[in-house]
The first five atom37 places (N, CA, C, CB, O) and aatype in JSON, in Angstrom:
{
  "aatype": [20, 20, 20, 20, 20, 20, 20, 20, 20, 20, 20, 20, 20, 20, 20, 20, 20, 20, 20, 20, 20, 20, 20, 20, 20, 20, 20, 20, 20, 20, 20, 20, 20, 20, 20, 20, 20, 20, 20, 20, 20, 20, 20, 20, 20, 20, 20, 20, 20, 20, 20, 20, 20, 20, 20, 20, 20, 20, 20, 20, 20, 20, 20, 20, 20, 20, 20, 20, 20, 20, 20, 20, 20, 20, 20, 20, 20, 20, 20, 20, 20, 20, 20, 20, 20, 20, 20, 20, 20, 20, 20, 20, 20, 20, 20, 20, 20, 20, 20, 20, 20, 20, 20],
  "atom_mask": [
    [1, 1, 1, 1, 1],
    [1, 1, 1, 1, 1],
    [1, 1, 1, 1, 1],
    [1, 1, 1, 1, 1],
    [1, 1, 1, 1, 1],
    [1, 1, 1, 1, 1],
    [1, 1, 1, 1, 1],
    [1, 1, 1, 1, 1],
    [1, 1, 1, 1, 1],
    [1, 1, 1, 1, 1],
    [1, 1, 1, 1, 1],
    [1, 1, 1, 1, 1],
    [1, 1, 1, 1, 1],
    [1, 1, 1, 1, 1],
    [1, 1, 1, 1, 1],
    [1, 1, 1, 1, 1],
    [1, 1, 1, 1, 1],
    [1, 1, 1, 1, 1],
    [1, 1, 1, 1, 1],
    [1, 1, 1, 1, 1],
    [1, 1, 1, 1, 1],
    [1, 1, 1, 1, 1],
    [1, 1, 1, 1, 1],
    [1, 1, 1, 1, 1],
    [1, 1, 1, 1, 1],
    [1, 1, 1, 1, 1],
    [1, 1, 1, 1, 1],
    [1, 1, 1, 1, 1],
    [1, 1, 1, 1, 1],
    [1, 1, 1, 1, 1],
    [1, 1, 1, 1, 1],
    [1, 1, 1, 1, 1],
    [1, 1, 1, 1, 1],
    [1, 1, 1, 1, 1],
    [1, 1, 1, 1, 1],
    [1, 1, 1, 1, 1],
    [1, 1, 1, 1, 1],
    [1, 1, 1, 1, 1],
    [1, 1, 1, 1, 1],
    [1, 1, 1, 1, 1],
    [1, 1, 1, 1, 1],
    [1, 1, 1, 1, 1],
    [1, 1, 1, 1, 1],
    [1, 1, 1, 1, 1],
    [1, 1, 1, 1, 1],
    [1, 1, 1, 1, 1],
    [1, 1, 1, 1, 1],
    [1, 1, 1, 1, 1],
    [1, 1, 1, 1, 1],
    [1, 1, 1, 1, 1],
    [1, 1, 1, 1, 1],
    [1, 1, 1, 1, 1],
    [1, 1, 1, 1, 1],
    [1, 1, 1, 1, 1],
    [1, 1, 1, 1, 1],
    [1, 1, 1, 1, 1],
    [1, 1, 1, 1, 1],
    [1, 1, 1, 1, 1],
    [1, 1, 1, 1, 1],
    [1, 1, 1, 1, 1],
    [1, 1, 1, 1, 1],
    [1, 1, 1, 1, 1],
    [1, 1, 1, 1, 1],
    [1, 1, 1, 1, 1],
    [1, 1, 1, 1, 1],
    [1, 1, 1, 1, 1],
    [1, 1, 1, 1, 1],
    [1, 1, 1, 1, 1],
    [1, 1, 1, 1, 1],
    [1, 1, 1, 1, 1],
    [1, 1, 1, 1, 1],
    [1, 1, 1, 1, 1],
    [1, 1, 1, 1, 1],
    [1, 1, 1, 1, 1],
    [1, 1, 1, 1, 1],
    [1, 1, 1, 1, 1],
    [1, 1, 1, 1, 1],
    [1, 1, 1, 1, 1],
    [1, 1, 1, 1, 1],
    [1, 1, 1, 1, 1],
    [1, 1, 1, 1, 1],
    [1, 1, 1, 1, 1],
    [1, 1, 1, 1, 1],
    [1, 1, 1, 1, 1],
    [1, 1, 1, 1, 1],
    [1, 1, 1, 1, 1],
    [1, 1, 1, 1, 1],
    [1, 1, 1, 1, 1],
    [1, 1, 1, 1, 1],
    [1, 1, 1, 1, 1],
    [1, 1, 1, 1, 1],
    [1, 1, 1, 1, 1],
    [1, 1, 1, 1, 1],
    [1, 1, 1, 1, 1],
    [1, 1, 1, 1, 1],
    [1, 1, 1, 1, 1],
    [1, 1, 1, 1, 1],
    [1, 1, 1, 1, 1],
    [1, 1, 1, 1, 1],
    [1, 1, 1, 1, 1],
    [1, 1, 1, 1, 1],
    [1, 1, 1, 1, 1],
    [1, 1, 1, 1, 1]
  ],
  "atom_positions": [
    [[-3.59, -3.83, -15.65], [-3.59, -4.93, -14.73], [-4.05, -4.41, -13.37], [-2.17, -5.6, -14.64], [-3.59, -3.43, -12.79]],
    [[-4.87, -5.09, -13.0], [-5.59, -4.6, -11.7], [-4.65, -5.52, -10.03], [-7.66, -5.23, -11.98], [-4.7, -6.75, -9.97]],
    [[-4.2, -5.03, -9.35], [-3.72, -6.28, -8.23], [-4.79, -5.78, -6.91], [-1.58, -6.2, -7.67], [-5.49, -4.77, -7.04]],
    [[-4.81, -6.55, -5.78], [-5.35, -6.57, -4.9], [-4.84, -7.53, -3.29], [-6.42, -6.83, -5.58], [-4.66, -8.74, -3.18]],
    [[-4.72, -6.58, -2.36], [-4.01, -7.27, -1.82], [-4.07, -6.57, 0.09], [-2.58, -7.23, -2.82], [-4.43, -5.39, 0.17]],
    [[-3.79, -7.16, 1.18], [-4.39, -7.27, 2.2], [-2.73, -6.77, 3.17], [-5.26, -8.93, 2.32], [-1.54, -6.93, 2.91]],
    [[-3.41, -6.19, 4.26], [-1.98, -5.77, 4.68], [-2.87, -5.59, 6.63], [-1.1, -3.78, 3.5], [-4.09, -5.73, 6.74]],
    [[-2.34, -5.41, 7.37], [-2.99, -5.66, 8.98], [-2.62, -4.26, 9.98], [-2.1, -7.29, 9.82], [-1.7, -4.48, 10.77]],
    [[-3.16, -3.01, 10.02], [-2.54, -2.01, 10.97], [-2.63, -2.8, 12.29], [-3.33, -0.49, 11.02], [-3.31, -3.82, 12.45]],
    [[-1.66, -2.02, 13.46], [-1.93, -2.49, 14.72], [-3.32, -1.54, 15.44], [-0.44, -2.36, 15.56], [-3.99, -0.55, 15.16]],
    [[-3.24, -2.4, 16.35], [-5.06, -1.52, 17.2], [-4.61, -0.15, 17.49], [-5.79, -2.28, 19.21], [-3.59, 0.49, 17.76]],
    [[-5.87, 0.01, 17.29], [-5.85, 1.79, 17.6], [-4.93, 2.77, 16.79], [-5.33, 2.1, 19.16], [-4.26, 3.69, 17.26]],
    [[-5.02, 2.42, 15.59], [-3.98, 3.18, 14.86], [-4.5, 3.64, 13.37], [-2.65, 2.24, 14.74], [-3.81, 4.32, 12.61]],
    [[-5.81, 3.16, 13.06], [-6.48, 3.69, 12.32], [-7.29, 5.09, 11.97], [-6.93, 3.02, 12.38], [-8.05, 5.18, 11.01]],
    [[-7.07, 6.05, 12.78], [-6.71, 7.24, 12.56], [-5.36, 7.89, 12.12], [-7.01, 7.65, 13.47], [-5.27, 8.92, 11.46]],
    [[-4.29, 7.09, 12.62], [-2.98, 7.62, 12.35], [-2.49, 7.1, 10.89], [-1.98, 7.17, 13.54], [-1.63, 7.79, 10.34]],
    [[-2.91, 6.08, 10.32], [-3.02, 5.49, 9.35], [-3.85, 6.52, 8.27], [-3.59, 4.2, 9.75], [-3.16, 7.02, 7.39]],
    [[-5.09, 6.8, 8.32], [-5.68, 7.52, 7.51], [-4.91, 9.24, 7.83], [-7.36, 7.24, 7.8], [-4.87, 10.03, 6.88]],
    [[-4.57, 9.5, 8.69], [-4.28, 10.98, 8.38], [-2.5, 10.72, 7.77], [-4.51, 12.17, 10.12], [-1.76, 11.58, 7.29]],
    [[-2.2, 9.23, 8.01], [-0.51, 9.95, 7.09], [-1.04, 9.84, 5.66], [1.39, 8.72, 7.23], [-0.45, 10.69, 5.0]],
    [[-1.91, 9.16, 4.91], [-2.2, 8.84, 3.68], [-2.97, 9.63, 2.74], [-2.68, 7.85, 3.77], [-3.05, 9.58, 1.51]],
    [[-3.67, 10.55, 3.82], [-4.1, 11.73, 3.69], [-2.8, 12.97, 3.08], [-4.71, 11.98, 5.15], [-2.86, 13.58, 2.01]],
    [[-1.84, 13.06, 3.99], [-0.85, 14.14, 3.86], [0.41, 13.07, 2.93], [-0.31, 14.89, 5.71], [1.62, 13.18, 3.15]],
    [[-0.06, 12.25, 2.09], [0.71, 11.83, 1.34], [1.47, 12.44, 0.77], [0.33, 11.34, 0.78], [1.01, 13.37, 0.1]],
    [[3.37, 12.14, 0.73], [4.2, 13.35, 0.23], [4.11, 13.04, -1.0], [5.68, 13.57, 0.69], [3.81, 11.94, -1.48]],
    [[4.45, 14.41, -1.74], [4.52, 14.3, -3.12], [5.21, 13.35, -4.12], [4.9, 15.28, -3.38], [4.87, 12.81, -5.18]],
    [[6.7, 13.36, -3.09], [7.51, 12.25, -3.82], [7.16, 10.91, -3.62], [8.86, 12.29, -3.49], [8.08, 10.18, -3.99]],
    [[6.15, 10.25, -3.15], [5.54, 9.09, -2.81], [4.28, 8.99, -4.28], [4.87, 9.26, -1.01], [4.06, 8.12, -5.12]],
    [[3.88, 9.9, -4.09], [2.62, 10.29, -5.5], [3.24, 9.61, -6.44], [2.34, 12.09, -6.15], [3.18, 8.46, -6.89]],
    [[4.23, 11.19, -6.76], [5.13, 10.66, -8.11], [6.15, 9.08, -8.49], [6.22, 11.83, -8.17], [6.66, 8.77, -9.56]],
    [[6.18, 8.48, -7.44], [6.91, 7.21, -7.17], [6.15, 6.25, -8.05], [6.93, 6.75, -5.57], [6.36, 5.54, -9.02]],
    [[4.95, 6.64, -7.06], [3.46, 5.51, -7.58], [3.37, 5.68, -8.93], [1.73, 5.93, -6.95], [3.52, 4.61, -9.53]],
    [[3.13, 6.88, -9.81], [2.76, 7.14, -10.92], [4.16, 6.65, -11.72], [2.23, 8.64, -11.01], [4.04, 6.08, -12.81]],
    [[5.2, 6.84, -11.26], [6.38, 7.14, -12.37], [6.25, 4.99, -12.61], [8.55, 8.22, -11.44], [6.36, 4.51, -13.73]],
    [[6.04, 4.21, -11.52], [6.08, 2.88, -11.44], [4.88, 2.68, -11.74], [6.51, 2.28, -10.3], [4.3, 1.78, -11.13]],
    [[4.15, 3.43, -12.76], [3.38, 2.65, -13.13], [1.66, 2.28, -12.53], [4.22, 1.76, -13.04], [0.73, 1.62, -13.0]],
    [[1.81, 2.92, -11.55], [0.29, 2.81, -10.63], [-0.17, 3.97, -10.51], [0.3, 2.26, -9.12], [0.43, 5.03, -10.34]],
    [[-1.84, 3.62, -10.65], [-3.15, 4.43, -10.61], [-3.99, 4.33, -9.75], [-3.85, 4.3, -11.51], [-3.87, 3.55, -8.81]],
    [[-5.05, 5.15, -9.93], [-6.68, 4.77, -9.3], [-6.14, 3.83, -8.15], [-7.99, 3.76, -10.58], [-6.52, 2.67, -8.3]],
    [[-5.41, 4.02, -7.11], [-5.03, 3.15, -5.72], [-6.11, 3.74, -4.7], [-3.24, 3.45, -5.06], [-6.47, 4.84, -4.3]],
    [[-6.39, 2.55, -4.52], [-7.24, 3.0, -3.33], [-6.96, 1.73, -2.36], [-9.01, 3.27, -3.74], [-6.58, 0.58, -2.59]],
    [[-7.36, 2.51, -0.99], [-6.95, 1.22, 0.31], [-8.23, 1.3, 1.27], [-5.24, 1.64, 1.47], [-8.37, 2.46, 1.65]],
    [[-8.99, 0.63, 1.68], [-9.92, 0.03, 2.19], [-9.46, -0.34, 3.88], [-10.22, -1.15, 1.21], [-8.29, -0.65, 4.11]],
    [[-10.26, -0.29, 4.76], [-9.87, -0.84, 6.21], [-11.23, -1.39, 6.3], [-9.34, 0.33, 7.56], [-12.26, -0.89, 5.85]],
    [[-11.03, -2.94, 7.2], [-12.14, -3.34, 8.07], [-11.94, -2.87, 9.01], [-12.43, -4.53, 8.33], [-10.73, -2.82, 9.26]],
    [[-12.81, -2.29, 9.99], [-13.08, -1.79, 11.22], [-12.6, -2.82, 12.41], [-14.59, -1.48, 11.24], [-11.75, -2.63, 13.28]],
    [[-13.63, -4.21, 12.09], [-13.67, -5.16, 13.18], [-12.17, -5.92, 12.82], [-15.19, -6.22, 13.15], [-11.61, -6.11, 13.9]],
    [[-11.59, -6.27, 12.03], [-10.31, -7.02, 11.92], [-9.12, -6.19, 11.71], [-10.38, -7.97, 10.84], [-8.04, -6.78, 11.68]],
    [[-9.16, -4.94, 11.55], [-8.16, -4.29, 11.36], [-7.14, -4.38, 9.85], [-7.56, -4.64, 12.51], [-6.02, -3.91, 9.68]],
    [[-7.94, -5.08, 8.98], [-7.31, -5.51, 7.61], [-7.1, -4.69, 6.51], [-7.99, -6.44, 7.07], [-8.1, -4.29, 5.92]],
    [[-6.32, -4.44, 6.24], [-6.4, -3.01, 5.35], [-6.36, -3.95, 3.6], [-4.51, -1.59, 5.77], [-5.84, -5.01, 3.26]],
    [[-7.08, -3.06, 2.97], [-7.21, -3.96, 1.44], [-7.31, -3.13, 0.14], [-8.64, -4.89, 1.38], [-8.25, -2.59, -0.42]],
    [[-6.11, -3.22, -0.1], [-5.6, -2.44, -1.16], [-6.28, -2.75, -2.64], [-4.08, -2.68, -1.18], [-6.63, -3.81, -3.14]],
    [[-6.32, -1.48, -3.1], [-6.72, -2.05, -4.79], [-5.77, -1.27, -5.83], [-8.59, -1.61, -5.32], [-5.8, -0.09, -5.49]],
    [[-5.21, -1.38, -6.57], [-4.15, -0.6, -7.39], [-4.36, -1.04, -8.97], [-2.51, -1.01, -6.84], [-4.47, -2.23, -9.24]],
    [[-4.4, -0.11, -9.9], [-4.34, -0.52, -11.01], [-2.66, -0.36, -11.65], [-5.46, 0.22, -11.69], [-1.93, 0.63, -11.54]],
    [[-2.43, -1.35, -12.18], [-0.86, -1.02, -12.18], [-0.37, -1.78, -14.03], [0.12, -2.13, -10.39], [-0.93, -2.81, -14.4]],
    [[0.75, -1.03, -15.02], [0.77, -1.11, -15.88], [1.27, -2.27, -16.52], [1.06, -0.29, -16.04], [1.01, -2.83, -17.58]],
    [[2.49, -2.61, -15.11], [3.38, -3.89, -15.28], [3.88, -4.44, -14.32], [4.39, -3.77, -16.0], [4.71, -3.7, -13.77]],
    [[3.73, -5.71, -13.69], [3.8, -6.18, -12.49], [5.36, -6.08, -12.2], [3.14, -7.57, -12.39], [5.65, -6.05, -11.01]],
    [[6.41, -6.04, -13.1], [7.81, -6.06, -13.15], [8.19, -4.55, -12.86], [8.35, -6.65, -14.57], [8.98, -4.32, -11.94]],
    [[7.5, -3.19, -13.85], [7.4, -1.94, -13.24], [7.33, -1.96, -11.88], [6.38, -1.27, -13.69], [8.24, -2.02, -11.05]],
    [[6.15, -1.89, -11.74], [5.73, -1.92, -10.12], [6.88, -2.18, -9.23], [4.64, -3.09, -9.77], [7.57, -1.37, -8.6]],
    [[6.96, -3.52, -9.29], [8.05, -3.76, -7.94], [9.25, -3.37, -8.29], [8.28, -5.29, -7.4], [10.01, -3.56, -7.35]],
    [[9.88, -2.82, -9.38], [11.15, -1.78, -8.72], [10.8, -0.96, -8.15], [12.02, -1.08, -9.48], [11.51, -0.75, -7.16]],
    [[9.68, -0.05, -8.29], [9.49, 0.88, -7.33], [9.5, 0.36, -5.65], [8.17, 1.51, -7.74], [9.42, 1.36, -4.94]],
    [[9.55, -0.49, -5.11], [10.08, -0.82, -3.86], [11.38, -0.63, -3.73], [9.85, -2.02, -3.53], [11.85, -0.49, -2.6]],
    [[11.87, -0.61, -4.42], [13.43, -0.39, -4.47], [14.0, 0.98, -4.2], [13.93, -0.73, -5.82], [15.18, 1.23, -3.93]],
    [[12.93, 1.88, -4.3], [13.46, 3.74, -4.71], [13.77, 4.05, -2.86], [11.5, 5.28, -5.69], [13.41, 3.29, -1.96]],
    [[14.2, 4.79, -2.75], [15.01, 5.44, -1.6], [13.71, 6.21, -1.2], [16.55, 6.44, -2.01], [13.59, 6.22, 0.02]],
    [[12.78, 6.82, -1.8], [11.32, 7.39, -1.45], [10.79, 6.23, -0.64], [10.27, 7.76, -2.85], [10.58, 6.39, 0.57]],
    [[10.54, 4.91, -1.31], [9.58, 3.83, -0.41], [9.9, 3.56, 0.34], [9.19, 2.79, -0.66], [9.06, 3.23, 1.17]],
    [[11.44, 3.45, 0.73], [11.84, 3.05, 1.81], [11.56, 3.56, 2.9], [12.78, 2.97, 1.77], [10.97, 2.99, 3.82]],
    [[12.08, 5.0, 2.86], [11.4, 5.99, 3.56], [10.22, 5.95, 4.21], [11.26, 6.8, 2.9], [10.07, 6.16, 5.42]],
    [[9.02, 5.56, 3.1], [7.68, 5.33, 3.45], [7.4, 4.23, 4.56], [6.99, 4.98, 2.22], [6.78, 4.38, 5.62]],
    [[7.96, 3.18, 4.11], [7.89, 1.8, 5.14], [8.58, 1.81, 5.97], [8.14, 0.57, 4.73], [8.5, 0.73, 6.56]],
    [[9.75, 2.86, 6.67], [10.14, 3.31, 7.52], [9.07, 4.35, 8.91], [11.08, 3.84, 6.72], [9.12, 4.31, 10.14]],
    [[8.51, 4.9, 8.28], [7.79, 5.97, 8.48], [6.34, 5.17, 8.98], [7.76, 6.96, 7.09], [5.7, 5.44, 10.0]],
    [[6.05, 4.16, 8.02], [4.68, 3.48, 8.52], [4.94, 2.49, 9.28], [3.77, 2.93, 7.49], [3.93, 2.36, 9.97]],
    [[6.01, 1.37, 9.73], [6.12, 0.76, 10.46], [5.9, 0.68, 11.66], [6.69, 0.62, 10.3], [5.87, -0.48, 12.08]],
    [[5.67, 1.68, 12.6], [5.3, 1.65, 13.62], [3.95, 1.82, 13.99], [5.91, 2.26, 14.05], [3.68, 2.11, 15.15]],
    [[3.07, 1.66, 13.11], [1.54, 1.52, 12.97], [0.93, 0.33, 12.24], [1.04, 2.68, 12.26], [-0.29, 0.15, 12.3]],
    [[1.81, -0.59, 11.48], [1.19, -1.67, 10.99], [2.3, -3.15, 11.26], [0.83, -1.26, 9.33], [3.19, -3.17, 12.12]],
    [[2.07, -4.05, 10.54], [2.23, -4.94, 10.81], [3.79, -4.67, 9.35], [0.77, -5.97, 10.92], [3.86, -3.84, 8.46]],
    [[4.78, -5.83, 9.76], [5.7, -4.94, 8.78], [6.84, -6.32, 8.85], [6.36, -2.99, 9.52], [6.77, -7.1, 9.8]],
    [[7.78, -6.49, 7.82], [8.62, -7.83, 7.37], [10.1, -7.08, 8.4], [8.9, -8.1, 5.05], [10.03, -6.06, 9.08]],
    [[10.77, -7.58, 8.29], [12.23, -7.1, 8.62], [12.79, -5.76, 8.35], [13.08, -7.89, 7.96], [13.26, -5.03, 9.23]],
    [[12.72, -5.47, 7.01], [13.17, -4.49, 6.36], [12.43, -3.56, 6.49], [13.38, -4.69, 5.25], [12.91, -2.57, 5.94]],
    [[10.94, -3.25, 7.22], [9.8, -2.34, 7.49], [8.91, -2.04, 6.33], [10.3, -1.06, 8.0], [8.21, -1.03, 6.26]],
    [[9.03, -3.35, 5.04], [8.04, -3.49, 4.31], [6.58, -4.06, 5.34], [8.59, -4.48, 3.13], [6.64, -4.63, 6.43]],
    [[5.56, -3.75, 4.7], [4.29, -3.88, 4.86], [4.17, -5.79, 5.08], [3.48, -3.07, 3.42], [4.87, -6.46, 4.31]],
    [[3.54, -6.34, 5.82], [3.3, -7.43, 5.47], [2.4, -7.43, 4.53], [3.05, -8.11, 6.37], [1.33, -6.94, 4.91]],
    [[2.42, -7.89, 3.08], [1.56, -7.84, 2.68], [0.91, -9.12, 1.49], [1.75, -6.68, 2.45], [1.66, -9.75, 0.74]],
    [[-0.4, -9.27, 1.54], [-0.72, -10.37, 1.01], [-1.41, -10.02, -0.22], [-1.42, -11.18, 1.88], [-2.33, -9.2, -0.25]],
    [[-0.86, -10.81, -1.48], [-1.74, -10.65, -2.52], [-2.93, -11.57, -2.41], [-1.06, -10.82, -3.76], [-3.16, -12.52, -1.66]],
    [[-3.7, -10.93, -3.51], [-5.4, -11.67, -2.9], [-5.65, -11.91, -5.0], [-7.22, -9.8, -1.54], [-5.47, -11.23, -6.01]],
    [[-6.05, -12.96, -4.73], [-6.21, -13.37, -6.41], [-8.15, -13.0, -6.53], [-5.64, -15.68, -6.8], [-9.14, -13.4, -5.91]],
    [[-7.95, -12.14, -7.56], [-9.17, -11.77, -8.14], [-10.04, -12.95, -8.97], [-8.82, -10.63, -9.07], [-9.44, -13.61, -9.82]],
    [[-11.17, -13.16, -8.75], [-12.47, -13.88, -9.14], [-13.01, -13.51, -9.27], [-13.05, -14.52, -8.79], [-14.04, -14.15, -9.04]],
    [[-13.24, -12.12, -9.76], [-14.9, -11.63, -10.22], [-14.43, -10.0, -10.73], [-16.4, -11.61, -8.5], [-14.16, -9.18, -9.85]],
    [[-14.35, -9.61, -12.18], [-14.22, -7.9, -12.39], [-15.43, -7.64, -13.35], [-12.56, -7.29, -13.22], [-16.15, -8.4, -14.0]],
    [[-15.41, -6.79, -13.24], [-16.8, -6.15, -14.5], [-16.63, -4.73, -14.51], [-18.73, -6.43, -13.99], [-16.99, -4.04, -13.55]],
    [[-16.0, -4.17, -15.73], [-16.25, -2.9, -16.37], [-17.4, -2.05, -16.3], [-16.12, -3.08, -17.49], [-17.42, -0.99, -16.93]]
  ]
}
């Protein structure tokens, strides 16, 4: 299952953004993988600041316990002060419904 989905850094923070994701901790890796997600990749527009995620993921029910692990939290702790973020210092984030794949 492929998802796709849109999330907003604040200005000027798109360097700080790419170098934490860069030094991604290990236990964040293994989080992703153990829940089920692959081949993730995240995308930025320059001019809107929109960040646009692509994740291949095994089971949409997998997946989101992994928000739950004491690792992610961490993470959305850690990134909140560079993006746009809910209460709890989750990501705002928007799913985006796919119309077009080809193998």
């Amino acid at each position: 299952m492929i998802k796709g989905f849109k999330m907003k850094l604040y200005e000027g923070q798109e360097k700080e953004y790419e170098y934490r994701h860069n030094q991604l901790w290990p236990e964040m890796k293994d989080m992703i993988h153990e829940y089920g997600g692959k081949n993730y990749t995240i995308f930025l527009d320059k001019e809107t600041l929109t960040l646009f995620g692509y994740i291949e993921i095994e089971d949409e029910e997998k997946w989101k316990k992994g928000a739950d692990t004491a690792i992610n939290r961490k993470w959305w702790d850690y990134m909140a002060d560079i993006m746009e973020t809910n209460p709890d210092n989750s990501p705002v984030a928007v799913d985006l419904d796919m119309v077009f794949h080809l193998d």
